[in-house]
Phi, psi and omega in degrees: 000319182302310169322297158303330185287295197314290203319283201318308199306295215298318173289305172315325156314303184304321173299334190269324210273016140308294185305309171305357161252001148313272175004280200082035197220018157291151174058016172246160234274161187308140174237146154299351183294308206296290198315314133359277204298306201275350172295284210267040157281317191276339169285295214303301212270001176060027195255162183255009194232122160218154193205142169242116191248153173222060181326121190249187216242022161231302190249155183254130159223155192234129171271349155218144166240130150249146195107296186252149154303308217286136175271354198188147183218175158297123206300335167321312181251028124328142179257322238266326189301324169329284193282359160269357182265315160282003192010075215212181176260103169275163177216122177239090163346286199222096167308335185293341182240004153329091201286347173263020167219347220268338154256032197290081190334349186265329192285300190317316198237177185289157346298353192077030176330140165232325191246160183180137199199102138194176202238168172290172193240089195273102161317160196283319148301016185085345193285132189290136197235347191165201167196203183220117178201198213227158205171122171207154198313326189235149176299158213203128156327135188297141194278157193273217183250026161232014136246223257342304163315296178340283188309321189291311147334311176294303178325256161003300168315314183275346175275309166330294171322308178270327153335285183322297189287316187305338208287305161317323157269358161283317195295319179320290190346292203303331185287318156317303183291047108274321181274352172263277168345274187300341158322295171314332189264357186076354164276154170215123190265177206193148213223145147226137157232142178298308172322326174232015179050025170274144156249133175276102190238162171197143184114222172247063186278008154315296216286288197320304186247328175134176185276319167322004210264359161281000184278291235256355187262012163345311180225163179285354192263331157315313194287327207283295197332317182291339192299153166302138152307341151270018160216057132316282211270320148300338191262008183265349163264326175301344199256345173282297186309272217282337160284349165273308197275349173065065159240154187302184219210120182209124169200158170236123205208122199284153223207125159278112167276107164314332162288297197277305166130187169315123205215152180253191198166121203245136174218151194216139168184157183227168164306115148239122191292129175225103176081260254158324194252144157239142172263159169241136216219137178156128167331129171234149198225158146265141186222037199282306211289306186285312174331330180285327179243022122332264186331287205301327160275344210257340164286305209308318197299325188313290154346292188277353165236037115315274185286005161267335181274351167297303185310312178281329176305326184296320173270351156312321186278325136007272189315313204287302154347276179289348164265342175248009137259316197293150186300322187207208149280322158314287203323298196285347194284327186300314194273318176314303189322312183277341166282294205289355136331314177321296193288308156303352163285337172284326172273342157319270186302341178268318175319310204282356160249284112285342147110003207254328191192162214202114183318139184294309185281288199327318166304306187299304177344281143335271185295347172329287179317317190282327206202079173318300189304351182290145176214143209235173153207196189093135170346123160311146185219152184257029196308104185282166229287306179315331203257319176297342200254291187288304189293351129336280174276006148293297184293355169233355162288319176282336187275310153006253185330324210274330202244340148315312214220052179187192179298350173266045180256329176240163205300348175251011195259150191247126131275117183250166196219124177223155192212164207183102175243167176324169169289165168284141184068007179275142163290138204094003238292186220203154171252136179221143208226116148270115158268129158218146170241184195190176245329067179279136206278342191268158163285142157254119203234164192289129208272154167277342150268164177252124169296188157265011201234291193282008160293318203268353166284320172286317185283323150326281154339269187284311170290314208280324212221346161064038152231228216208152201204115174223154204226125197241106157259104186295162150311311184308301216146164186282105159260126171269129205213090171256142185249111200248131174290140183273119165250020166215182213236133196258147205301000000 
């Protein structure tokens, strides 16, 4: 039990000497409010000694002494620990027989205390923070329970007094830690009355207006100066429009920043009544990052249905296409089925970037997956989406053709695709591309027609990519040796 008794007292301590720094009022300089209070506590009670004492977990301190020099003593030879342990009013008659004074250096020794009468000092949570009390030299009748009630009246006064200031360095606090929140955060709030074109701003209007803007947001007509000059004159009708009808306030709007350059800035406020005046009291923000990345999705969505409508045109023209050549219906279903895988290994590779441009090895890669035996070498390329969409479907009509009619018809036969472009700035300069297979188990010989599959390898070429495509069947297999002007970047 005993052990539980230390434990609560060790926490009642800690709480109490919590709350006292909730104050702030230790060590801090003498006031008249205070000093006020213990004169005329010591004229009433006729003792030449009052004291509003406050007790840390080292020292007795007095935030008013009347009487005494001394500002502080050591909490041991304190009377005042008494009255937080009793939480309660102590009274010491006579100290010299006192067993909880009688060896005390202030009774023994200078100054010689003998009378001591005082009561707490109470937090606005109950925790005893100190007390208020009265003190004199010669032993003195226990005071009755109506000066006790008095002194405890006093007592009230001086916590009522530091309420007021604690109350008070909390709003500070809380108003700094906001106003460092809103540095930090780009926001800034701001007050206007109109009856008098004053503006009020706080938070962060450096970052928001330039480091000048307290000079120039002085007034509202000061503010206009900041505005872009194409959005002045609406947003200079809106805040008239919300000041004749007393309506909320809402805009999006450009800021010349001196610094920062052309800045958007979003402002929201409403009426607040004080009396007889309404302020319209609200927040500005800068939103310069999400317009941009507004504007930015809103290119991307453009961007993408560009190329889906591009995506959808190349297949119709497939679908159209691949019905007055396929043979049959299996037939037309086989080859529609392999171009447009073709096109999805190109959308592949465009998902995985950007939707703009689309890696060279990343494609092979691709048809790699599709048609194992292709072995590829050349520079990574930066292939914009028209150009990635053809060499897809170029590269799956030859593989197509390679594994029907060409060297992937037997179990040793090879394609290898190697590619090599100019240097940046040679003239002319040019991309050039080989295919060849080899060891295909069939003779290979030059077809008696021209297909759609090599129509569409030309037109992939030569129209598309504005180069040139010629196709030599060697004994070995079919080499294809295409020549591109380059018009891309290597990755």
């Amino acid at each position: 039990m005993a052990k539980g008794g230390d434990q609560g007292a060790a926490e009642a301590e800690r709480l109490r000497l919590d709350t006292l720094r909730e104050y702030r009022i230790m060590d801090t300089a003498p006031e008249p409010a205070f000093d006020r209070v213990t004169r005329m506590v010591a004229d009433l009670f006729g003792v030449p000694v009052a004291l509003i004492s406050l007790v840390d977990d080292r020292r007795q301190w007095f935030k008013s002494a009347h009487g005494i020099e001394a500002r502080e003593t050591p909490r041991e030879y304190s009377f005042c620990p008494h009255v937080i342990a009793e939480n309660g009013p102590v009274v010491v008659a006579d100290a010299l027989s006192d067993p909880r004074s009688r060896d005390n250096p202030l009774v023994t020794g200078d100054p010689g205390f003998r009378f001591y009468a005082g009561v707490p000092l109470r937090a606005h949570n109950g925790a005893v923070l100190g007390s208020l009390c009265v003190i004199d030299r010669k032993a003195r009748a226990a005071p009755s329970d109506v000066d006790i009630a008095r002194l405890e009246d006093f007592a009230e006064i001086i916590m009522a007094e530091a309420d007021l200031r604690r109350i008070g360095a909390e709003r500070d606090e809380a108003r700094r830690t906001l106003e460092r929140a809103l540095d930090f955060s780009g926001i800034a709030t701001w007050q206007y009355d109109p009856l008098t074109d004053r503006l009020i701003t706080q938070g962060a209007g450096a970052e928001l207006w330039g480091s000048g803007f307290d000079a120039v947001l002085a007034t509202g007509n000061g503010f206009f100066d900041l505005v872009h000059p194409d959005d002045r004159a609406q947003l200079r009708a809106l805040l008239e429009e919300t000041v004749a009808n007393k309506t909320p306030y809402a805009a999006e709007y450009r800021i010349v920043n001196p610094e920062r350059g052309v800045r958007w800035n979003a402002v929201r406020g409403d009426w607040v009544v004080h009396s007889d005046d309404a302020m319209l009291t609200g927040v500005s923000i800068d939103i310069t990052e999400q317009k941009s990345r507004q504007e930015n999705a809103n290119l991307l969505m453009r961007e993408l249905h560009h190329r889906m409508r591009n995506l959808f045109a190349t297949v119709s023209a497939i679908i159209s296409l691949t019905r007055h050549a396929a043979r049959d219906v299996d037939d037309y279903v086989e080859r529609i089925s392999s171009r447009l895988d073709a096109l999805n290994r190109a959308q592949n590779v465009l998902l995985g970037s950007n939707f703009m441009t689309g890696s060279m090895h990343a494609l092979m890669r691709e048809v790699e997956a599709s048609f194992p035996r292709i072995r590829w070498s050349g520079p990574d390329l930066l292939l914009p989406e028209n150009a990635l969409v053809a060499m897809a479907l170029l590269f799956n009509e030859l593989a197509t053709n390679a594994a029907k009619h060409g060297a992937l018809t037997g179990e040793n036969g090879r394609v290898a695709v190697s590619w090599t472009q100019d240097e940046e700035g040679a003239e002319g300069r040019m991309f050039r591309m080989i295919w060849a297979e080899s060891g295909g188990d069939r003779l290979v010989v030059a077809p008696d027609r021209t297909s759609f599959g090599t129509l569409l390898m030309e037109r992939s070429v030569k129209n598309n990519l504005g180069g040139t495509i010629e196709r030599r069947w060697e004994p070995g297999g079919l080499v294809v040796e295409i020549a591109l002007p380059a018009r891309w970047r290597e990755a």
